[in-house]
N, C-alpha and C positions, 0 to 999 in steps of 0.2 A: 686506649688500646686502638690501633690501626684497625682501619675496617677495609675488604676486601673491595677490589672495583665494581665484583659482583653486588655485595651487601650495601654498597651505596646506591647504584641503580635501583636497588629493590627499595631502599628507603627513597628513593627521593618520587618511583611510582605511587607509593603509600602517602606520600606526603601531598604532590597534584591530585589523586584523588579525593582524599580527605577535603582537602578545599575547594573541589568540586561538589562534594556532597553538600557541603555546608551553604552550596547557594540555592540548593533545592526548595527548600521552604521559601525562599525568598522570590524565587521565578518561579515553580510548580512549571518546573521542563521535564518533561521525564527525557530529554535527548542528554542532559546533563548526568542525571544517575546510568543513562546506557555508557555515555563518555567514560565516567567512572571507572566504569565496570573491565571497556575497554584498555583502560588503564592497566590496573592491576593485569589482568592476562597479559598485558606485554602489545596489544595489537592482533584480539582474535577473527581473526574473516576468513570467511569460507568462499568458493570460487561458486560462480551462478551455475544454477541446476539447468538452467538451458543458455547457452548462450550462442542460441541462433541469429540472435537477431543484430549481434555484432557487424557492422558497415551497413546495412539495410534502411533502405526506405520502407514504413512500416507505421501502418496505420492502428489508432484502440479504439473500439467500441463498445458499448455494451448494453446488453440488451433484458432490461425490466422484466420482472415475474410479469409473465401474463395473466394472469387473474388480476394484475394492479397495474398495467404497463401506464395509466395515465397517469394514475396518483404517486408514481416513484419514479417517472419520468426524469425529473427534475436530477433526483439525486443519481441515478445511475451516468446521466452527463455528465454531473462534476466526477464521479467515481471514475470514469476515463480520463478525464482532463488532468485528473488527479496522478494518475496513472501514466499517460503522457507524458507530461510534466517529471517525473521520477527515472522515466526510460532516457530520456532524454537527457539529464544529468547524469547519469549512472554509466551506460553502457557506451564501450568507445562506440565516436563513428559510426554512432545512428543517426539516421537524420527522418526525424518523427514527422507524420502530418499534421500540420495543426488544425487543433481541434474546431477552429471555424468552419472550415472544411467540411469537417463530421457531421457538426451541426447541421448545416444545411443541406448533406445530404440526404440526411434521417428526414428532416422537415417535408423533402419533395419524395421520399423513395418510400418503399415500402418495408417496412421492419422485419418482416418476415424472411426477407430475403439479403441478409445484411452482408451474406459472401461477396453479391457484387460491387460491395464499397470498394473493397482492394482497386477492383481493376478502375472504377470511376476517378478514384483522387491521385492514379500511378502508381501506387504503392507493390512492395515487392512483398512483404507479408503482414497479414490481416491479424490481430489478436484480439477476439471475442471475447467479452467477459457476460459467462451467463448468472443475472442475477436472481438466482431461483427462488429466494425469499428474501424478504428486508424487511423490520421493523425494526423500531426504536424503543419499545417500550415496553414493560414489565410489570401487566397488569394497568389500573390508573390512576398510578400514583406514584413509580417510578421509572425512570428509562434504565434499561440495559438493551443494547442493539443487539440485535441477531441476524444473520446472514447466511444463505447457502451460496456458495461461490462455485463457478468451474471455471475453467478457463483454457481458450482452445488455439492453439498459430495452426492458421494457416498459411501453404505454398501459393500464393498468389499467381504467379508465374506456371506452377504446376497444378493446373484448373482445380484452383482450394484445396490440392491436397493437404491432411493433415502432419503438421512439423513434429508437433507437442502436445500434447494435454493434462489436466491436471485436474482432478476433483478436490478443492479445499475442504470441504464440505461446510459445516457450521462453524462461524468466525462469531465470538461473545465479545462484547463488550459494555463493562467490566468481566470477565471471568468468574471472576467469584463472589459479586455481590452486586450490587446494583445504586441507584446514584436518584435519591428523593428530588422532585422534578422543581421545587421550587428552587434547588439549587441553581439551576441553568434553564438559560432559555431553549425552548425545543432547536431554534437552527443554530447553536452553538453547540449543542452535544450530537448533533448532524453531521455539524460538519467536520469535529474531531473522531466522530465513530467513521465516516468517509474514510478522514487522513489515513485511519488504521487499518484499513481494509484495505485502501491503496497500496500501504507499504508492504501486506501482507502478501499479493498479488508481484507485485513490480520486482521483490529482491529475488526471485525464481531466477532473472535474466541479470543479475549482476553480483558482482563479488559485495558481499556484506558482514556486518560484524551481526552473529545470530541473536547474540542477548543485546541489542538496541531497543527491544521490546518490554526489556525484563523488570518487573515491578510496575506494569503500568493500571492494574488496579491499586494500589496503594496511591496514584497519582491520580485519579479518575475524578476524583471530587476537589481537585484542586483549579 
C-alpha cells in the first residue's frame, strides 16, 4: 500500500530517532536522547526569554555565596566561563569578554563591587550570576548538587542600570534521586553539575530546543 509523503516523513523521524536511542547506553550523552526527542517534535525551539544581549559586548561574572566565597570560589569561575562560553556560541553577534579578563579583574578588585567590571574590561552589558547557595552533596555519602541561582544584565552604558532579571531559584541535581559517591570522583560530578547550571542560566538569551534537559536523572549515573 502507498504511503503518504506525510507518513514517510513521520516514519523516517521514528526511525533516526530510534537509532539515536540506541547509542545511549553506549556513550551515556544525554545530548543524544535530547536529539532524539528533537527528532520526533519535528525541531522544537523556543525563541530566547531575553535577547538583549544580541550584537553586544558583554561581559559574566559571578559571584559566590558569601558565607563560602573562598571555598566555591573556584567553581563559581568555571560557572562563568561556562556560561561565556555558551553565549558566545549561541547568540548572534555577541562578542563576549574573555574570561581572562575576569579573572584578573576579580584577583586585583574588590568583589563587592563587581558593577565596575562592565566599565573596566569596555563592556556594553554586565551579566551577574548570583550564586546564593552551592553544594554538591546529599548528606555523606552521596552527591546531589543544589544551587540557589539569580541572575541579573545590566546597562553598562546606563550607569548599571537594570536590563533583566531572573530568580532561578533551586537548580537539583539529580532531581529525583541522588548519585552514591564511590561512583564518581567529586570534580567530575562538579564539573557536570556546573555544565547544567550553565546551560540552565545561558538558554534565557538564546533560541533553544526546551526538552534538551529531558531525562537527565535517568543519565546521572552514567
Amino acid at each position: 500500500m502507498d504511503r503518504s509523503p506525510c507518513s514517510r516523513r513521520t516514519l523516517h523521524k521514528m526511525a533516526v530517532a530510534l537509532m539515536l536511542l540506541s547509542l545511549i547506553p553506549s556513550t551515556g550523552c544525554h545530548q543524544l536522547l535530547a536529539t532524539s526527542i528533537w527528532v520526533l517534535q519535528g525541531g522544537n525551539v523556543v525563541p530566547a526569554v531575553c535577547d538583549k544581549l544580541e550584537g553586544k559586548r558583554v561581559v559574566v561574572v559571578c559571584r559566590p555565596p558569601s558565607s563560602s566565597e573562598y571555598s566555591h570560589a573556584g567553581a563559581s569561575r568555571i560557572l562563568a566561563r561556562n556560561v561565556t562560553q555558551l553565549l558566545r556560541e549561541n547568540v548572534p553577534k555577541i562578542d563576549m569578554v574573555d574570561s581572562r579578563e575576569v579573572d584578573k579583574w576579580m584577583d586585583e578588585s574588590d568583589w563587592d563591587n563587581m558593577e565596575e567590571l562592565g566599565g573596566a574590561v569596555k563592556a556594553e552589558q554586565l551579566l551577574v550570576i548570583d550564586l546564593e547557595h552551592f553544594d554538591l552533596y546529599k548528606g555523606k555519602t552521596l552527591y546531589q548538587g543544589a544551587a540557589d541561582l539569580k541572575i541579573t544584565l545590566y546597562d553598562v552604558e546606563d550607569n548599571n542600570s537594570i536590563l533583566w532579571e531572573k530568580d532561578l531559584g533551586e537548580v537539583l541535581f539529580p532531581q529525583n534521586s541522588a548519585i552514591p559517591i564511590q561512583d564518581k570522583a567529586p570534580k567530575q560530578f562538579e564539573r557536570e553539575y556546573i555544565g547544567i547550571l550553565a546551560r540552565r542560566i545561558a538558554v534565557y538569551f538564546y533560541k533553544h530546543d526546551p526538552n534538551a534537559d529531558f531525562a537527565l536523572d535517568a543519565l546521572a549515573n552514567r
